[in-house]
N, C-alpha and C positions, 0 to 999 in steps of 0.2 A: 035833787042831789044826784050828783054823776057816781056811779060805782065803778070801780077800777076793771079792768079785763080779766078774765078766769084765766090762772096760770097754767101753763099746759101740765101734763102728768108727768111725774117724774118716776123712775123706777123704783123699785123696790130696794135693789139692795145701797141705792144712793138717796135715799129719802133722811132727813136728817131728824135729829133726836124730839121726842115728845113733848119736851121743855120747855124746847128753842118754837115751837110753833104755838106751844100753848102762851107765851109772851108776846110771840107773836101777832095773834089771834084778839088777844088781851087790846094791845097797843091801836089792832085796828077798829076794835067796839069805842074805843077812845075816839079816838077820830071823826068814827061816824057819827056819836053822838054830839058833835061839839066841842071835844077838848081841844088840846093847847095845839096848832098848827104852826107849823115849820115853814118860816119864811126865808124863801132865798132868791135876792135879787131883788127884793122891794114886794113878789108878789108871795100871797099864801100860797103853799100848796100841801093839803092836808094828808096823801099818800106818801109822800117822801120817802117819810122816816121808815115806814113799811120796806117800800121797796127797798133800800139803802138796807135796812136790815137782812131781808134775804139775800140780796146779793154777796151779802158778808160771809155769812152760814157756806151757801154755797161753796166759796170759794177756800175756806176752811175744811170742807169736807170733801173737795177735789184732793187740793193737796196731799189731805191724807192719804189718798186713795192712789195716788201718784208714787207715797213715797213706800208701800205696801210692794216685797219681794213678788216677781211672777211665781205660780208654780212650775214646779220642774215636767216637761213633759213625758208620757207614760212611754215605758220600753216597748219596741214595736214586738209583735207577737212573730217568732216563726216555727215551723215545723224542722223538725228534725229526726235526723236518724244515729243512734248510737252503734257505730261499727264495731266489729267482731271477727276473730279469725273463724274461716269455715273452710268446712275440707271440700274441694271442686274437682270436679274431672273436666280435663285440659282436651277437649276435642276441638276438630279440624275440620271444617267443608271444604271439600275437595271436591272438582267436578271430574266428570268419567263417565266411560262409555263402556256399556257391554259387551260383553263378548261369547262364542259357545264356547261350552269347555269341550267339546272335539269338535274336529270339520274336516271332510275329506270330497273332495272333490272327488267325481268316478270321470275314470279317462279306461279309452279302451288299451288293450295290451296287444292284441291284433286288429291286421286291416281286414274289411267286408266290408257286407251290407247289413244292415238291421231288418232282420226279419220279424219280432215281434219287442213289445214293451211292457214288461208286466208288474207294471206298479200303478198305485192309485197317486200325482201329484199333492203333494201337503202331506200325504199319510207318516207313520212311520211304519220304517221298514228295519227290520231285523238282518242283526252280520250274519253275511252268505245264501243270505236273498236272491235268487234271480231278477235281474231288472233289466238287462236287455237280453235278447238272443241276435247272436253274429253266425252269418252262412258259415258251417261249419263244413259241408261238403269239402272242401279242399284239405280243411284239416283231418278230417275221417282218412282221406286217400294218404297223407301224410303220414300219417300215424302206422296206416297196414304198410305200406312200403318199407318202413321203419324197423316195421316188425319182423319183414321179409330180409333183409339185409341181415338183421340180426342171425334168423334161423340159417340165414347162407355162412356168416361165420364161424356159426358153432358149428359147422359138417366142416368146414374146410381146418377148421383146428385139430379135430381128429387126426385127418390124413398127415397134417405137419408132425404132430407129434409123435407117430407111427414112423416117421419118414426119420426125425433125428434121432430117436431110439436106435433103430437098425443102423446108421451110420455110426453109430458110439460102439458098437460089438464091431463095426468091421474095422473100425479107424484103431482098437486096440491093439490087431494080427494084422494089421500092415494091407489091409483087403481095399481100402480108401485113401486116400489123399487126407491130408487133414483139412484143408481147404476143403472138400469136399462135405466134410460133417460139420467146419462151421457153417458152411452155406446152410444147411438142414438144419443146424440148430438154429439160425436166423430167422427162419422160415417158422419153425414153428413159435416161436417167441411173438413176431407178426402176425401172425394168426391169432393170437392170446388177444391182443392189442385191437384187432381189427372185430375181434366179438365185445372187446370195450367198448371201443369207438359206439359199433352197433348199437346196444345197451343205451349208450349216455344219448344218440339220435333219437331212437323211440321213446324213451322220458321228457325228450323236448319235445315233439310231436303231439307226443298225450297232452303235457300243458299248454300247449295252445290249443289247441282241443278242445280243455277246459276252459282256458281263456277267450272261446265264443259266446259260453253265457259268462255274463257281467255282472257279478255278486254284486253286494253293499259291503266295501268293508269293517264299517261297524253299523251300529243301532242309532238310530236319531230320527228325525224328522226329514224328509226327502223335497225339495224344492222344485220347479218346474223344473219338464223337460228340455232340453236346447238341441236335442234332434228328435227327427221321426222315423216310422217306420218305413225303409228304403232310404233310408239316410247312406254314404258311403261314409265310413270312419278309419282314421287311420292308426295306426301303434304308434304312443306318446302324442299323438296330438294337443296342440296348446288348449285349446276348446272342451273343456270337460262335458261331458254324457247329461249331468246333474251332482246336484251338490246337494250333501249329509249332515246335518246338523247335530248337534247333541246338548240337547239344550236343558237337563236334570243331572246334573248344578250348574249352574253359570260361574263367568270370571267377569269380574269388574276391574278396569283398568283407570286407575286416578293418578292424577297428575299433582306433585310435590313439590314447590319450590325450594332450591336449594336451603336459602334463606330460613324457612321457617323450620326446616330439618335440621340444620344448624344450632339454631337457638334451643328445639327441642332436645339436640345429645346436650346441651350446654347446660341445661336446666338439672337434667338427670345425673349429671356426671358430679354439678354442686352440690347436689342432696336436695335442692329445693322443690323437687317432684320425684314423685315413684314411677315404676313402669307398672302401668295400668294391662285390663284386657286386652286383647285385640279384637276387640266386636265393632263392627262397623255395623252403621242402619245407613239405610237409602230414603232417599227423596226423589219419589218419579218426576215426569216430566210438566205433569198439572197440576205438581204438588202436595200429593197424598201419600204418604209414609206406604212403602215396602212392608210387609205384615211380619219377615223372617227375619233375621237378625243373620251378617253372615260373616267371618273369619277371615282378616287379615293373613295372607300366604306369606308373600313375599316381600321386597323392595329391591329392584336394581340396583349392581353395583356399578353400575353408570348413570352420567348426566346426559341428560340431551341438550347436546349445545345450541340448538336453534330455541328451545324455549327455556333453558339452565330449571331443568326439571329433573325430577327422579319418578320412575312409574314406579306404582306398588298397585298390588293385584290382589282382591277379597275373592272368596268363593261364598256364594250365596244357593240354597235349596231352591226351586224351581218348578214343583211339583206341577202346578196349576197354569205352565208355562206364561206367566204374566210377563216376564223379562224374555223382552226380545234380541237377539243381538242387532248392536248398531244402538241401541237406544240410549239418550242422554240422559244422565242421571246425577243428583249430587249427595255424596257419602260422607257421610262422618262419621269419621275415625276417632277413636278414645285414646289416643297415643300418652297417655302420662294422668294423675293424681297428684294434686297438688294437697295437702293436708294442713296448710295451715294459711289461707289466703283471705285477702282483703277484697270485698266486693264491697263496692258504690255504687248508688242508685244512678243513674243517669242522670237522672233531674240537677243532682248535685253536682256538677263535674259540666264547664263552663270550659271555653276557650277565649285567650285574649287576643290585642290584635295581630299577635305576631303568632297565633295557632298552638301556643303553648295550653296542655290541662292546667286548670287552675276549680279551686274549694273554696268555698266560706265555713269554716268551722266555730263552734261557738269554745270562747276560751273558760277557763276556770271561773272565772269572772264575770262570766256571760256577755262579754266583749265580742265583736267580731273579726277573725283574723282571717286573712289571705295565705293560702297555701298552695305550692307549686309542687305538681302532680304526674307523675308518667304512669302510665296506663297500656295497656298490652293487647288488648282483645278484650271480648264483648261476650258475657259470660251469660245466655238466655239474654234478661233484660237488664245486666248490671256492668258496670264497670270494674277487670281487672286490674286492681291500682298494686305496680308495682314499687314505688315510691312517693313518699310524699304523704299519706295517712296510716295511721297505725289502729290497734284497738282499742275500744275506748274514745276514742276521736266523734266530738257532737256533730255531725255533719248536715250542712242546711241544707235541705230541701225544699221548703215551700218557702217562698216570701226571698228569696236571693234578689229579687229585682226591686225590695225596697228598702236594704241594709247596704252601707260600706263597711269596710274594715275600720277597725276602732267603736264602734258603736255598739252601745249596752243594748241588750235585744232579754226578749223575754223566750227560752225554750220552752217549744210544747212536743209531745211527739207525733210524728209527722203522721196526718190522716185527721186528728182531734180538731172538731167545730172548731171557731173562733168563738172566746169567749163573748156573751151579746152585752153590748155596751149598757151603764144601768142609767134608767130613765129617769132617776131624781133629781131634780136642779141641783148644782153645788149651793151651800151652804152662804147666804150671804153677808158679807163682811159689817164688824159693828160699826154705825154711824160715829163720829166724833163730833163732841160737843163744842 
């Protein structure tokens, strides 16, 4: 007896009713025992009916399964962020360059030679220090001569004014000329004049005198020398002696463009920001924060037209002289307080291809909507959005790159696991009989 081939497996959830196979089943014990066989085409063939019957089944419980709705697929999952007004302070990086707050170059005020140099270079030196000595011998002989002239005026003013007196009694009784007692009172009047003159010589003498040793004229830090000693030097020479630093407090000098100064009175002048501190903090040059905190002075009431800049000038303490002048540095300024502002994440906050900000927000609906956005500056790590989101606005964050706009999404908030997919087969569909 030939037995028919094992039919292959069929799944689980398309395996057909308990009934239909137990007839099945039934109809094939028939067969094999000898009952009634199905002839077609003249020959027996005693499986037929069998297979003819499943194939029937089968195709019955396809169809059904054909005409069975898909399910709807699950809402993609994204993170989100619920915005909010928050109060910000509206600062400005600004670069800049240090400066001393005094500098005085030493230039000498008379000519010689340098006979000695009594400063230690780098050190600091104290206003009215000696730091150079200039041959003064000349000036010494200047000065006694000066002296000498003087003492020769005041004797010769005596004798003049002995001299116009007596001509005043004789010019009364007719004893003189009157020409004759102006000329005398001329003389001593000149005489007055010629112990001025005197006077004001010898105080010029003295001060250069003085002007052979070379004060500091103020306190700071003293730089190399640029002559030595037998150096010849001259009065007002272009070539300074050495140069004075004063470097406790410094001046920082930063550069403004017009533009964002503009928009800063414009914000303030709306109501939309307050006027903040004036505290500026620094950023050295290897980018390590400035430890003091230091005060906005000024701003220019001028542009500089080669860079359409405005300088504004912080004064900063200095104690530990870390700040050198010359040295580049970048400051941020707290120019304004905004109190009731929109920040967005970055993540959130896309550009399209024409460079425009653009948001996926999640709608009332949990819809996805497309939102055009203008944006201002870069607040720490968020986005100042000055248009285009408000509070209350779901804004997507995570998962932007597998939503479009229109599409039902599932909010979660942004940072939260993904839910873990659950591991039980779906449920499978009933057989039709």
């Amino acid at each position: 007896m030939i037995h028919p081939p094992p039919a292959e497996p069929v799944p689980e959830a398309e395996r057909v009713g308990k009934g239909d196979f137990a007839a099945l089943g039934a109809a094939s014990r028939r067969a094999t025992l000898g009952g009634p066989h199905v002839s077609v085409g003249g020959s027996r063939h005693p499986h037929a009916l069998l297979r003819l019957a499943l194939l029937a089944l089968l195709a019955c419980h396809c169809e059904s399964k054909a005409q069975q709705p898909a399910p709807p697929p699950r809402p993609v999952e994204v993170g989100v962020v619920v915005l909010q007004h928050e109060a910000v302070l509206l600062t400005t990086e600004l670069p800049g360059r240090t400066s001393a707050y005094e500098t005085s170059e030493v230039r000498p005020q008379v000519s010689g030679i340098i006979r000695e140099r009594s400063f230690t270079e780098g050190q600091v030196v104290r206003k009215g220090q000696t730091l150079y000595q200039i041959d003064a011998r000349l000036y010494r002989a200047s000065e006694a001569q000066a002296r000498a002239n003087l003492t020769s005026a005041e004797a010769a003013i005596a004798a003049a004014r002995s001299r116009s007196e007596r001509y005043a009694e004789l010019a009364k009784v007719g004893a003189v000329s009157q020409q004759d007692y102006a000329d005398a009172k001329a003389s001593a009047d000149q005489a007055v004049a010629a112990v001025a003159q005197a006077r004001a010589a010898l105080q010029t003498a003295s001060i250069n005198l003085q002007y052979t040793a070379v004060a500091a004229p103020i306190t700071g830090r003293i730089g190399r020398s640029l002559v030595t000693t037998g150096a010849l030097v001259t009065a007002n020479q272009p070539t300074p002696l050495a140069t004075i630093q004063r470097l406790d407090p410094m001046f920082v000098d930063m550069q403004q463009s017009t533009a964002e100064m503009l928009a800063l009175r414009r914000s303030l002048s709306q109501g939309s920001a307050l006027v903040a501190s004036t505290d500026v903090t620094l950023e050295l040059e290897d980018g390590t924060q400035y430890a003091r905190t230091g005060q906005l002075q000024f701003a220019e009431a001028t542009v500089d037209p080669s860079t359409s800049a405005v300088t504004l000038r912080a004064r900063f303490d200095n104690p530990d002289a870390i700040l050198l002048p010359g040295m580049y540095v970048r400051a941020l300024v707290t120019q304004a307080r905004r109190p009731a502002a929109i920040l967005a994440p970055q993540a959130g906050i896309a550009r399209d291809p024409k460079g425009n900000a653009t948001a996926l927000v999640v709608g009332p609906d949990d819809q996805v909507a497309l939102r055009q956005v203008r944006t201002s500056r870069v607040v720490r790590d968020r986005w100042l959005v000055e248009e285009g989101l408000g509070p209350g606005d779901r804004l997507i964050v995570e998962g932007t790159g597998k939503v479009k706009p229109g599409q039902r999404v599932k909010p979660v908030p942004a940072g939260q696991p993904p839910a873990a997919p659950s591991s039980a087969p779906p449920p499978a569909p009933s057989a039709s009989r």
